[in-house]
N, C-alpha and C positions, 0 to 999 in steps of 0.2 A: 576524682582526680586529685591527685597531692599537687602540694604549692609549688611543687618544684616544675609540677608539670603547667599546672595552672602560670608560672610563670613564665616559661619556656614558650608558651600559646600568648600569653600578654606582650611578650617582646617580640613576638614573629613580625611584625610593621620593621619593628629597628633591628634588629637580623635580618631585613631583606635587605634593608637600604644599607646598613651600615658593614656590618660581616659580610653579606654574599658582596657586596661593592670590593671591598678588602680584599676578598678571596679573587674575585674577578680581575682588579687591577694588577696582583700576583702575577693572574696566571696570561695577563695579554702580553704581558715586557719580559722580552730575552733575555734585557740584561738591568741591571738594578743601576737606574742613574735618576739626573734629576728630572726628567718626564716625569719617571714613576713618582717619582717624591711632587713632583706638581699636580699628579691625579689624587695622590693621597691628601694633601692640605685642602682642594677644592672638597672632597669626599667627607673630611671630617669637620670641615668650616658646615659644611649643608647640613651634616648632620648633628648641629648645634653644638659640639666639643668646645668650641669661640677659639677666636684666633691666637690669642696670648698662650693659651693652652696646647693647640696645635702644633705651633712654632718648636714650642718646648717637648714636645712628645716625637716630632720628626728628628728633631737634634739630637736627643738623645738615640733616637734608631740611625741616624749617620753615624753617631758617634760608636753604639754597639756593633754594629755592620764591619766599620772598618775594623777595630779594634778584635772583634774574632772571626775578622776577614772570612764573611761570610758572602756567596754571590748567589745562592741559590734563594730561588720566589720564596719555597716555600718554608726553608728555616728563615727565613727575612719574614715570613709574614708571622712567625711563632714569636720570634723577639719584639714584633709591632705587640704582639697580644698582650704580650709579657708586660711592657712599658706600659699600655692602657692598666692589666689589673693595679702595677704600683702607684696608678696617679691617682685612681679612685680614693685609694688610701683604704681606713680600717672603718666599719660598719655604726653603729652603737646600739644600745638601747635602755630604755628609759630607766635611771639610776633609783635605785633602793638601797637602803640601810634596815636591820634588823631591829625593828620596837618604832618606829618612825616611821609614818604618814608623807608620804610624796605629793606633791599637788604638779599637775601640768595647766600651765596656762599654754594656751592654743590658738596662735593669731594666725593670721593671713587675711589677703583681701575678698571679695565676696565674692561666689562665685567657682572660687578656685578646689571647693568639694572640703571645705571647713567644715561644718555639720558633721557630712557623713563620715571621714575621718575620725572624727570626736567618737563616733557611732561603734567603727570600727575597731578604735583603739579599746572602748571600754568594753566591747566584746570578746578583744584577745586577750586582756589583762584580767577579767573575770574566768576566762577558760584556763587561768594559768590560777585560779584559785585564789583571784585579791577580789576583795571587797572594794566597789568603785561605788563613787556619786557625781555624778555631773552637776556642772554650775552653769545655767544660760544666761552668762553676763552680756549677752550681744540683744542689748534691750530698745536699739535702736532701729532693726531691719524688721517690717513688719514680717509675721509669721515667722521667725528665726527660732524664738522659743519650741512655738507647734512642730514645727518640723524636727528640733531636738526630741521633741517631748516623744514624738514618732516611733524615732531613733531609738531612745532611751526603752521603750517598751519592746522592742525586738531584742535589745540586748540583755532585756532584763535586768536594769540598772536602774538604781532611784536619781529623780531630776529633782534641784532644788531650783527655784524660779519664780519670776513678779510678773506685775503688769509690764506691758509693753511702754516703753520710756522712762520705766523706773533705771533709778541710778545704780551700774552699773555693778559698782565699789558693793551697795548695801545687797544684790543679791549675793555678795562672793562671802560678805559677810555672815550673811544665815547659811548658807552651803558650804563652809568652814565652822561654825557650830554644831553643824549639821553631820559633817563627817567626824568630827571627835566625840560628836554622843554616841555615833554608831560603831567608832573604831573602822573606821574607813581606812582602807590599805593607799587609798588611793583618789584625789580631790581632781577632777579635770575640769576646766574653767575655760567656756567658750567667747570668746569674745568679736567686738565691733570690728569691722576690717575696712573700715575708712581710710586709706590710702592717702586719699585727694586732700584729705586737712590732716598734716602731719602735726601740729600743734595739740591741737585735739585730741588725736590719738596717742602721743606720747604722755601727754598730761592722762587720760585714762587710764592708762597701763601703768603709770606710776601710783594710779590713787589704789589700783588696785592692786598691785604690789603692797604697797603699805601696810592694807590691808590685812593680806596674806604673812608678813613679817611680824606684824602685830598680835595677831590671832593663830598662829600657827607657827611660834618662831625657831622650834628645831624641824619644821619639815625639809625632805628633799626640795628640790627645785628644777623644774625642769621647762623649759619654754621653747616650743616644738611651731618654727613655721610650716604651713601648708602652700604648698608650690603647685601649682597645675603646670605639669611638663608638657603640656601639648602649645602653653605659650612661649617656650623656646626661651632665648635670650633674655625675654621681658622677664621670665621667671629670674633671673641672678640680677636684674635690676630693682623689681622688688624687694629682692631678699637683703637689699645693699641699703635701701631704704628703711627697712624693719628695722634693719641691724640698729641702727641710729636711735631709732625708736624702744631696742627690747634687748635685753642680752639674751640670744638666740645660743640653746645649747645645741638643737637637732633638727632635723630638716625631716618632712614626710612630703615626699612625692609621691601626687595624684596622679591616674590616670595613663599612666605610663603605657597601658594597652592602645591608648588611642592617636600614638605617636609615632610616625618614623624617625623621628630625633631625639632616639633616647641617651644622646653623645652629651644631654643638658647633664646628667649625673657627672660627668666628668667636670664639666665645666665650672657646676655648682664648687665642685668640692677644691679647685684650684683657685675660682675668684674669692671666696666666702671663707676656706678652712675649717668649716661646720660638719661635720658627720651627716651623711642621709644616715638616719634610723630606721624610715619606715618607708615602704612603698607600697603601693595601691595597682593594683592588674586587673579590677575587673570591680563591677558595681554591688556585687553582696556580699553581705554582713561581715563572711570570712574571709573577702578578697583584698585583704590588710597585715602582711607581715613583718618582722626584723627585717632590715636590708643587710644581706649577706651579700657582698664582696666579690666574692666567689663565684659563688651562685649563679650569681648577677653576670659575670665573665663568662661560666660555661654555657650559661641559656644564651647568648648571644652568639659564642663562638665555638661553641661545642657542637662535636656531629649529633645528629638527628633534628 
């Protein structure tokens, strides 16, 4: 199965709820008023798009609607379509320079499929021919290491790592020696996702930053939250929280298959202004790609 399919079968939860809902309220209204527009705001508020986002994506289809005075369901439901791809906005992915080592530092809170992301990324970024090493700087969750170290051997990627409760900073530090002796294309640095003590965790992130400025100071830079989409809303309060905490370049949403409110990418990307990079549709190795835009639009609202 290709990813496109793979993804098309990952969003089927949020194409039932969210498109066939769409397609549905189209085809029950004669005539385009504001019923309809009150079935669509309850419709897209459920399926986690959030409100502020919602407001703003009906306005603008009142606003297209009248403007190329249209009254038929279903160019009215083509122009809804149209308005959801432009809010998405554009995709990204993880920034490279020629002769120059990238490192990704990789927060989010526990739980939310951290590890295995870390897992997946450095399996898609070795399949594209970069030299990866993982960093297990989350020295604080018991067995967070093991489970990397798991990970790291399916992907075929070297793990640099300590005891459990060592400091954080000093493993990023040997796993940053560690990738310039080997000419490491690529440094990923898994870290603590303590939430509940933001002090804590901003002071961490900063020693380890340092770090990484110190020891590696023309690298890339890239700092990638992990989102589990299936917690809806909490996900973009999280993320608003990090924020504070990390200069957040990309966002990698988990789990996306196991949600009928996949309407949180839109949401994401209007309250935060962050690029989703990477999305996740399923539990192995390879079910970790670019977040395409597009893509993302036709699996959802595309026939078949």
């Amino acid at each position: 199965m290709g990813f496109f399919e793979k993804l098309k079968a990952g969003l089927s939860k949020t194409k039932k709820a969210l498109s066939d809902g769409i397609e549905n309220i189209f085809k029950s209204f004669v005539r385009i008023d504001e019923d309809l527009f009150d079935e669509l705001e309850e419709l897209l508020i459920m399926s986690d798009v959030g409100v502020e986002m919602t407001e703003i994506i009906l306005d603008k289809l009142r606003d297209t609607l009248k403007t190329k005075r249209i009254t038929d369901g279903e160019l009215a439901k083509k122009e809804l379509v149209t308005i959801l791809r432009e809010m998405i906005g554009d995709g990204g992915e993880i920034e490279f320079e020629e002769g120059k080592m990238t490192t990704v530092l990789v927060i989010g809170v526990n739980g939310v499929g951290k590890t295995t992301t870390i897992a997946k990324l450095a399996n898609s970024l070795k399949a594209d021919g970069k030299k990866v090493i993982l960093a297990a700087a989350d020295t604080f969750r018991a067995a967070a290491a093991e489970q990397l170290a798991v990970w790291a051997e399916r992907a075929g990627v070297e793990l640099i790592r300590q005891n459990e409760g060592s400091d954080p900073a000093a493993v990023v530090f040997d796993a940053a020696a560690a990738a310039k002796k080997r000419g490491a294309d690529v440094l990923i640095v898994d870290t603590a996702g303590r939430l509940h003590n933001k002090k804590n965790l901003m002071a961490e992130l900063e020693k380890i930053n340092r770090v990484i400025d110190r020891e590696l100071p023309d690298c890339v830079r890239e700092t990638l939250l992990v989102l589990d989409s299936t917690t809806g809303q909490n996900a973009v309060i999280q993320a608003k929280e990090f924020e504070n905490a990390a200069k957040i370049t990309g966002i990698v949403l988990t789990k996306l298959d196991g949600t009928a409110k996949g309407g949180i990418v839109f949401s994401i990307r209007h309250e935060l202004g962050i690029p989703v990079k990477y999305i996740g549709v399923g539990e192995k190795i390879d079910d970790m790609q670019h977040f395409d835009p597009d893509e993302f639009v036709e699996a959802l609202f595309g026939n078949g």
